[in-house]
Each structure stands twice: as C-alpha cells, then as structure tokens.
DSSP file (Angstrom, degrees, kcal/mol; ACC not computed):
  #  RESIDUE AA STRUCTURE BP1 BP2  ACC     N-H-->O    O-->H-N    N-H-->O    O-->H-N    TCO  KAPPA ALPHA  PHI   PSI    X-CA   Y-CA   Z-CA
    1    1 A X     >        0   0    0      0, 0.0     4,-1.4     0, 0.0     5,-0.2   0.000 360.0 360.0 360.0 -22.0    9.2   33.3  148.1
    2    2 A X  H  >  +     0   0    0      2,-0.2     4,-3.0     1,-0.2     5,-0.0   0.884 360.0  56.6 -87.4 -29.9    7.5   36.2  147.8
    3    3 A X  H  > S+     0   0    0      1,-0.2     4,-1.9     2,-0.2     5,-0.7   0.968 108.5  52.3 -53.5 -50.8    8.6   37.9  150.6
    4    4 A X  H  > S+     0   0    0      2,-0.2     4,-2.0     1,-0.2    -2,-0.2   0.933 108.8  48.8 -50.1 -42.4   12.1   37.5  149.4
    5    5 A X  H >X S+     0   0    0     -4,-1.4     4,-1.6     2,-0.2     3,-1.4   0.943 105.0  55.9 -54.1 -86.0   11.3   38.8  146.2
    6    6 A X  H >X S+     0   0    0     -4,-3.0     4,-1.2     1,-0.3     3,-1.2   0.682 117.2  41.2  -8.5 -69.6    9.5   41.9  147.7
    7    7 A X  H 3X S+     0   0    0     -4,-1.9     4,-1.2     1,-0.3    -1,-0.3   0.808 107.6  56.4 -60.1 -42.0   13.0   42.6  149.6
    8    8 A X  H <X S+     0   0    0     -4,-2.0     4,-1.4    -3,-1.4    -1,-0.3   0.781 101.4  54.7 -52.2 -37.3   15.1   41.9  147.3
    9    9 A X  H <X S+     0   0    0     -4,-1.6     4,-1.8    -3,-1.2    -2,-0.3   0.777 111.7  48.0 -75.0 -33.8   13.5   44.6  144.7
   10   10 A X  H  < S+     0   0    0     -4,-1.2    -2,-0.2     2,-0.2    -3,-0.1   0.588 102.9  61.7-106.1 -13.0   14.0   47.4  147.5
   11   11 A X  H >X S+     0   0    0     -4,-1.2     4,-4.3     2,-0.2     3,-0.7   0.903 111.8  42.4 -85.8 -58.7   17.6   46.2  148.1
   12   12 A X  H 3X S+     0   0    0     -4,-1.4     4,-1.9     1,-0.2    -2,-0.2   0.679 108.6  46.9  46.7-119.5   18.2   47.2  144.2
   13   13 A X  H 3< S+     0   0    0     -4,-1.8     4,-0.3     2,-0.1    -1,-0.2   0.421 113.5  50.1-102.4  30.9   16.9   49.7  143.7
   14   14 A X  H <4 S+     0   0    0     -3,-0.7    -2,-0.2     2,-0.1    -3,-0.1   0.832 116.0  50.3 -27.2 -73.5   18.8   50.8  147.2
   15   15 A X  H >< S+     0   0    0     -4,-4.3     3,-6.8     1,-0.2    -3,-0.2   0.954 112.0  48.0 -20.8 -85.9   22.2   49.1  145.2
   16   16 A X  T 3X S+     0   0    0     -4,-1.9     4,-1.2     1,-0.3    -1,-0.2   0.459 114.2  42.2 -63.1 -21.5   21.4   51.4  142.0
   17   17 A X  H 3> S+     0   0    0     -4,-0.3     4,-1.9     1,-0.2    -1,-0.3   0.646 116.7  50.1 -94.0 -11.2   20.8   54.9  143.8
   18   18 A X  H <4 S+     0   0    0     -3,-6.8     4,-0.3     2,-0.1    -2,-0.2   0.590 109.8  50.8-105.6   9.8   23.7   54.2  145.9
   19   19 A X  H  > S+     0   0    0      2,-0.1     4,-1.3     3,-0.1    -2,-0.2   0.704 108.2  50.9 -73.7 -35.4   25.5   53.4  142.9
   20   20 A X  H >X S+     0   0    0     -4,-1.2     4,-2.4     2,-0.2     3,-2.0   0.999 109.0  51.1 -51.2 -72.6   24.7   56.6  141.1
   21   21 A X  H 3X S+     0   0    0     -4,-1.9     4,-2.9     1,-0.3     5,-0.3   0.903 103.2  58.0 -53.2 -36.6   25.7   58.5  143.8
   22   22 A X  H 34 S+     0   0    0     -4,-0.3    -1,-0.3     1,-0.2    -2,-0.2   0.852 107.9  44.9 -26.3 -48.8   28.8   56.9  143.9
   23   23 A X  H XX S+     0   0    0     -3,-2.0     4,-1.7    -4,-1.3     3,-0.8   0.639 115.7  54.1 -84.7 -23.7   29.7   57.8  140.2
   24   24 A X  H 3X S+     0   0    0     -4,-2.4     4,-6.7     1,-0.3    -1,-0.2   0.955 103.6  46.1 -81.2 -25.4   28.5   61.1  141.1
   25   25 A X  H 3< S+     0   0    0     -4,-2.9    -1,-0.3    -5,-0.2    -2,-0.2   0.183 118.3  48.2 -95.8   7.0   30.5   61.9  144.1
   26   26 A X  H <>>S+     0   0    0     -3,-0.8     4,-2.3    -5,-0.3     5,-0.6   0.496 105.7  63.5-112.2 -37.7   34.0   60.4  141.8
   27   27 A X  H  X5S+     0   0    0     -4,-1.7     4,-3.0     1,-0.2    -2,-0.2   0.950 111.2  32.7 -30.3 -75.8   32.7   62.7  139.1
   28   28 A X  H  X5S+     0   0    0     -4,-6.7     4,-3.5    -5,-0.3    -1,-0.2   0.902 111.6  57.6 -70.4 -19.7   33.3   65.4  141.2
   29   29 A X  H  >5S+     0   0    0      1,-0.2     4,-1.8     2,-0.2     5,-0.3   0.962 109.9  50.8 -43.7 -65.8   36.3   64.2  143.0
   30   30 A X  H  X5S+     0   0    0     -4,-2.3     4,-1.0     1,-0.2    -1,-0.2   0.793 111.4  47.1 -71.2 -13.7   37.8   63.9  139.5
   31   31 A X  H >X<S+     0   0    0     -4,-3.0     4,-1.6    -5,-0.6     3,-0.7   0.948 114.3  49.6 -83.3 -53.9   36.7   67.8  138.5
   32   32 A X  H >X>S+     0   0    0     -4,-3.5     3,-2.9     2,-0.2     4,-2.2   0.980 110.6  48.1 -35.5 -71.6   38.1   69.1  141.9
   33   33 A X  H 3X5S+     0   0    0     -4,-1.8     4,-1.7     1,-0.3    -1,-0.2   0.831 114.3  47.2 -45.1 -18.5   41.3   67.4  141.4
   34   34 A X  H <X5S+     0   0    0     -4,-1.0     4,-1.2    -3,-0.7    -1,-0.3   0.761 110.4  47.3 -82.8 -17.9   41.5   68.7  138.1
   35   35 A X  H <X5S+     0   0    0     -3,-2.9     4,-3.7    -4,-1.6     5,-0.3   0.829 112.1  56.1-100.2 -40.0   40.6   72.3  138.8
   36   36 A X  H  X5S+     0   0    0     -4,-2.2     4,-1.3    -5,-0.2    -2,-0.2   0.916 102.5  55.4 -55.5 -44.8   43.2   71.9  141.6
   37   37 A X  H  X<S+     0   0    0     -4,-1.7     4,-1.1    -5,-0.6    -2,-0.2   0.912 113.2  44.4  -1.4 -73.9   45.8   70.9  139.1
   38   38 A X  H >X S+     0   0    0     -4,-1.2     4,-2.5     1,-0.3     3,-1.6   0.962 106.6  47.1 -68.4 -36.0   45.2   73.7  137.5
   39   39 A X  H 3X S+     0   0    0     -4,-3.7     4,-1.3     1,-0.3    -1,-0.3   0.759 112.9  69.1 -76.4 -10.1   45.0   76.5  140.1
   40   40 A X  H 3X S+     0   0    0     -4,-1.3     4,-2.7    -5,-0.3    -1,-0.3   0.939 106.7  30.3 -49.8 -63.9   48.5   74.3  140.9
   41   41 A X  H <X S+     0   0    0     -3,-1.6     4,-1.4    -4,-1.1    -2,-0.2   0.642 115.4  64.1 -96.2 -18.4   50.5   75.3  137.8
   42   42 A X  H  X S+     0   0    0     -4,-2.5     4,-2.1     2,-0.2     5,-0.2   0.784 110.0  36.9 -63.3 -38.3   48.7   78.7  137.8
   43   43 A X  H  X S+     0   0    0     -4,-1.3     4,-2.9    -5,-0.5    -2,-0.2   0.906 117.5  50.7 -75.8 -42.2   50.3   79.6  141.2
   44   44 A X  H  X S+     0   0    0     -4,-2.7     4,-2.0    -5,-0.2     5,-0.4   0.996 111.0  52.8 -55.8 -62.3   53.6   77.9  140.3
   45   45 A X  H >X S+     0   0    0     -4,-1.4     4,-3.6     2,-0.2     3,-0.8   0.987 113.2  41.4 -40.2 -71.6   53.6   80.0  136.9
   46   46 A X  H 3X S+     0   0    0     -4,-2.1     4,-3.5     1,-0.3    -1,-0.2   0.985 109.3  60.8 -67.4 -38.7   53.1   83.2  138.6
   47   47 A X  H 3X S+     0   0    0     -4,-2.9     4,-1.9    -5,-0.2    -1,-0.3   0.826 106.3  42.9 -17.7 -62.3   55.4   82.4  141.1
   48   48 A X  H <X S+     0   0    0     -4,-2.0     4,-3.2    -3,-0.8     5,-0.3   0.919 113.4  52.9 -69.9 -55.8   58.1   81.9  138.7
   49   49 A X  H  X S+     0   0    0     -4,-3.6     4,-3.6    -5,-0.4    -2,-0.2   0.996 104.3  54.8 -56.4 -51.6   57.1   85.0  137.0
   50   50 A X  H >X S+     0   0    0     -4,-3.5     3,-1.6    -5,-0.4     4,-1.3   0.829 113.3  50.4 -26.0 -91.0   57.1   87.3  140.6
   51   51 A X  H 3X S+     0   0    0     -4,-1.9     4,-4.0     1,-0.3    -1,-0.2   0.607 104.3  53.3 -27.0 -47.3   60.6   86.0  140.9
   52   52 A X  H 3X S+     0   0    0     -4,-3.2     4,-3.2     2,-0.2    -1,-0.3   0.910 102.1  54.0  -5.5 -87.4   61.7   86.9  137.7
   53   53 A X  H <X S+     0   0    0     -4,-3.6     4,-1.9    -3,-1.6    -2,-0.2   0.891 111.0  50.3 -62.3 -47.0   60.8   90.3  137.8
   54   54 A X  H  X>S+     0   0    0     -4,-1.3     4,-3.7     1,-0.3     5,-0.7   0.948 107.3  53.7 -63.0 -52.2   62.9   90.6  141.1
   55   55 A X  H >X5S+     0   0    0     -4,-4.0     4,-2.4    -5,-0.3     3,-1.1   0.977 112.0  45.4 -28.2 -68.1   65.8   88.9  139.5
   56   56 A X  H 3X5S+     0   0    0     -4,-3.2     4,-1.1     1,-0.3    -2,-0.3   0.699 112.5  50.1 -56.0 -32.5   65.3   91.6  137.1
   57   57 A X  H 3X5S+     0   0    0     -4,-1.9     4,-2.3     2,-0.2    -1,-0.3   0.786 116.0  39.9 -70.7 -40.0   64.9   94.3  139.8
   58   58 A X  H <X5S+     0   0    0     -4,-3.7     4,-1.0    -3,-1.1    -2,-0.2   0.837 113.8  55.3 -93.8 -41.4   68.0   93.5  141.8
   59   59 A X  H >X<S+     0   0    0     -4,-2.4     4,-4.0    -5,-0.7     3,-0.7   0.973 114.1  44.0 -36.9 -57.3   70.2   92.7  138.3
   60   60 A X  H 3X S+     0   0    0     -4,-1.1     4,-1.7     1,-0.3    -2,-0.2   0.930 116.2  50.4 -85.9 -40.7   69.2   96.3  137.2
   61   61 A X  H 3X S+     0   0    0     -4,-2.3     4,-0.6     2,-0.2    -1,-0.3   0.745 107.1  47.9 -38.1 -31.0   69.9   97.7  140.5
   62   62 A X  H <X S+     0   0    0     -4,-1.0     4,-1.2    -3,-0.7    -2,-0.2   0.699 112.7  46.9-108.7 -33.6   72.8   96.5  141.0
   63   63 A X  H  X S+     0   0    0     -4,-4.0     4,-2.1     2,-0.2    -2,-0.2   0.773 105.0  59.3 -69.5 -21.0   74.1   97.6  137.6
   64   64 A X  H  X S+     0   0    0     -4,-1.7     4,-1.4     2,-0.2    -2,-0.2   0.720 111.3  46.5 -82.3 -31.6   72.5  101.3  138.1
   65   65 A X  H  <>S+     0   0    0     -4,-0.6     5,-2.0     1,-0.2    -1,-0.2   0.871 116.3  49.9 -96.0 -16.8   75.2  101.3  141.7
   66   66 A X  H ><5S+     0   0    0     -4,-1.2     3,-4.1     3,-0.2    -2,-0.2   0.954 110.6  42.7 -59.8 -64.4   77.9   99.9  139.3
   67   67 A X  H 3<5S+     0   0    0     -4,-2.1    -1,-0.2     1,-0.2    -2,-0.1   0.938 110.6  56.8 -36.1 -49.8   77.4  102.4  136.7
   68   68 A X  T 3<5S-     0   0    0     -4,-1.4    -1,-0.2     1,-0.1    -2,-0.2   0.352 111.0-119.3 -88.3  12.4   77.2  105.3  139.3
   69   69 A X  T < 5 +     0   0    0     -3,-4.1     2,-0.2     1,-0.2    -3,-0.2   0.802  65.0 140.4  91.7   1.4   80.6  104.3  140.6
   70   70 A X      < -     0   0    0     -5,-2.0     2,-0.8     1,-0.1    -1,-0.2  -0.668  64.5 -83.2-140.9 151.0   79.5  103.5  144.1
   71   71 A X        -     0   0    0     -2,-0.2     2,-0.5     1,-0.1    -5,-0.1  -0.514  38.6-146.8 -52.0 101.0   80.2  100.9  146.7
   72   72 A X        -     0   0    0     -2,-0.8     2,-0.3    -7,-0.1     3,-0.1  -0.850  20.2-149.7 -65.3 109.8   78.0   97.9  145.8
   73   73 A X        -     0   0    0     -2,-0.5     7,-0.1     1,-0.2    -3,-0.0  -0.691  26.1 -89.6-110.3 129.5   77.4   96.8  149.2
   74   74 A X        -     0   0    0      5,-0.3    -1,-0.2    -2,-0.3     3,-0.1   0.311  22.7-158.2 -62.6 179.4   76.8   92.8  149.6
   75   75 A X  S    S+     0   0    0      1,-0.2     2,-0.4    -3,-0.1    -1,-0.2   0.737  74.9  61.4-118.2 -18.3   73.6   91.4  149.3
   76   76 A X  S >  S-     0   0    0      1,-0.1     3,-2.3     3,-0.0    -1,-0.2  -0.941  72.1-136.5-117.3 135.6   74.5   88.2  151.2
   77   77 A X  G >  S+     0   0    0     -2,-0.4     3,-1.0     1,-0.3    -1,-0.1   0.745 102.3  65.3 -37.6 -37.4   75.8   87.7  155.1
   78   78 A X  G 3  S+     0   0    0      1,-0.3    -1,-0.3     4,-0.0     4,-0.0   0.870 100.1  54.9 -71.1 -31.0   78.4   85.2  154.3
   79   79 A X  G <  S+     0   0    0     -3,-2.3     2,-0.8     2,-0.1    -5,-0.3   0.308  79.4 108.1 -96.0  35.8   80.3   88.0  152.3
   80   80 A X  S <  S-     0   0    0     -3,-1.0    -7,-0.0    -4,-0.1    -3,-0.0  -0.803  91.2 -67.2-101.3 151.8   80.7   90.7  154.8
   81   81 A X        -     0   0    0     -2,-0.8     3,-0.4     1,-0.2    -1,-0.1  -0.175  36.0-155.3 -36.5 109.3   84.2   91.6  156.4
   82   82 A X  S    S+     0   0    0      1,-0.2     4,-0.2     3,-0.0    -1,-0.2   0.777  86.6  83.1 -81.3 -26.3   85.1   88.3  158.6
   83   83 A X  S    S+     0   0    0      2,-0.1    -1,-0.2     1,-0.0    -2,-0.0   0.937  72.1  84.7 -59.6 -34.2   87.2   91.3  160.6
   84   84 A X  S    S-     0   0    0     -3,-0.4     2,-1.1     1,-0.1    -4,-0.0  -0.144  88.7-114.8 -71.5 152.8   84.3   92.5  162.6
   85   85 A X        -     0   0    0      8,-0.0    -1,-0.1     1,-0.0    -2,-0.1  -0.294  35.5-156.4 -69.0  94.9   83.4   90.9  165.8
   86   86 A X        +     0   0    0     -2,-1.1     8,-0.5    -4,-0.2     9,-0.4  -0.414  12.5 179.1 -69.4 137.9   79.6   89.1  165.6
   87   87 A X  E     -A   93   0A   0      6,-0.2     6,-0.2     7,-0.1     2,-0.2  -0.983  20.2-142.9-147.4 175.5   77.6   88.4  168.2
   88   88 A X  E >>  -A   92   0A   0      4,-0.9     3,-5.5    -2,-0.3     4,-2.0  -0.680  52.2 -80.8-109.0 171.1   74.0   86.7  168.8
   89   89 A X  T 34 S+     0   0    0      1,-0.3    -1,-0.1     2,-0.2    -2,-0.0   0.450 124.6  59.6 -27.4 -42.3   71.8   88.0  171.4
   90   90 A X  T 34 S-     0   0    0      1,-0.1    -1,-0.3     0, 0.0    -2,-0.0   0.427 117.8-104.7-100.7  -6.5   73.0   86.5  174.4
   91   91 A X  T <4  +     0   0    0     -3,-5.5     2,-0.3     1,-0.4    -2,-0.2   0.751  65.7 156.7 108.9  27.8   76.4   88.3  173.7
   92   92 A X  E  <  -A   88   0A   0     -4,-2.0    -4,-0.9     2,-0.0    -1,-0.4  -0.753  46.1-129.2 -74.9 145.7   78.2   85.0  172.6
   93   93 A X  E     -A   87   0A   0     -2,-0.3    -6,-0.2    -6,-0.2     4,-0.1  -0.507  19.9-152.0 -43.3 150.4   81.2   85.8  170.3
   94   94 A X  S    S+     0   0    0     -8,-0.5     2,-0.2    -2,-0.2    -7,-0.1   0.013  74.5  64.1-120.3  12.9   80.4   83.4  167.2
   95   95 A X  S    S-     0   0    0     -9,-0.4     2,-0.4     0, 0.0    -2,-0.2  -0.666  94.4-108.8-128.6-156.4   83.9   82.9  166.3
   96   96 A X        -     0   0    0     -2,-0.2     2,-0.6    -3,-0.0    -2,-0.1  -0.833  43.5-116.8-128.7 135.1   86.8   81.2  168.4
   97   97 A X        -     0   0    0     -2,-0.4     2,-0.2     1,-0.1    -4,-0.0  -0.646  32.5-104.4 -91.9 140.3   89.6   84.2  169.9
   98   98 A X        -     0   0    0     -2,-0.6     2,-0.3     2,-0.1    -1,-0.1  -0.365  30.9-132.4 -66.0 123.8   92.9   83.9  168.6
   99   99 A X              0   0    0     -2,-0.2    -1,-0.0     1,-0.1     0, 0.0  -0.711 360.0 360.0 -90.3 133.1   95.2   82.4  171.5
  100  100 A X              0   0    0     -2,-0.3    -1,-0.1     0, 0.0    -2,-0.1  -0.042 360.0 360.0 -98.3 360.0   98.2   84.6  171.5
C-alpha cells in the first residue's frame, strides 16, 4: 500500500505541472491569436487606405487629361480599338479572319 501511495503522489504532482503548463501554453495560444487578429485588421485597414489614395490618384489624373483637353487614353485592355490585329507570342492571331 505504500508503494502505491509513494507512486501515486509523484504521478500528481506530474498531473498538476503538466496541467499548468497546459493552461500556460493556451494562455499564449489565445494572446498570439489575438495579436494576430489585430495585426489582421491593421493590414486590411491600410490596405484599404493604400487603395484609396490610388483611386484618388488616378480619379485626379484622369480629370487633370480631361481638363487639358487631351486624349484620355484607356486604362483597361478590353477597351482598346478591336480594329488592330493582336497577337500572343507564338504569332497566333487571337481573333477568327473574316471569310470573304
């Protein structure tokens, strides 16, 4: 009986320090995940803001070639002049030729 006892006490306090650490090592999981959170909605937030300001840069450009009268030249592929002839590298026509 006694042995058992004896073992039993060292099992314990075994349990109870590997319970501690337990709680300590979710402690900090739960402070990472929170600090990640943040630095989360801090990157998203500037993000938004960056973008913003470009909006804002290309807006005020775009009025500044309006103003001055001048060919505002498009800013996306799909609106360029379907007349010229595309091709990709290998020298493909990308559009079908018109059967006469």
């Amino acid at each position: 009986a006694v042995v058992s006892t004896q073992s039993t006490g060292g099992k314990d306090q075994t349990d109870e320090a590997m319970s501690s650490e337990l709680n300590m090592c979710e402690a900090q999981n739960a402070e990472y995940r929170y600090e990640i959170e943040t630095l989360v909605r801090e990157l998203h937030d500037a993000k938004n803001k960056y973008y913003m300001q470009k909006r804002k840069e290309r807006n005020l450009k775009e009025r500044e070639r309006h103003m001055a009268g001048g060919m505002i030249p498009p800013l996306i592929s799909s609106q360029r002049q379907e007349s010229v002839n595309r091709f990709t590298g290998g020298g493909f026509n990308l559009k079908q030729a018109q059967k006469a």
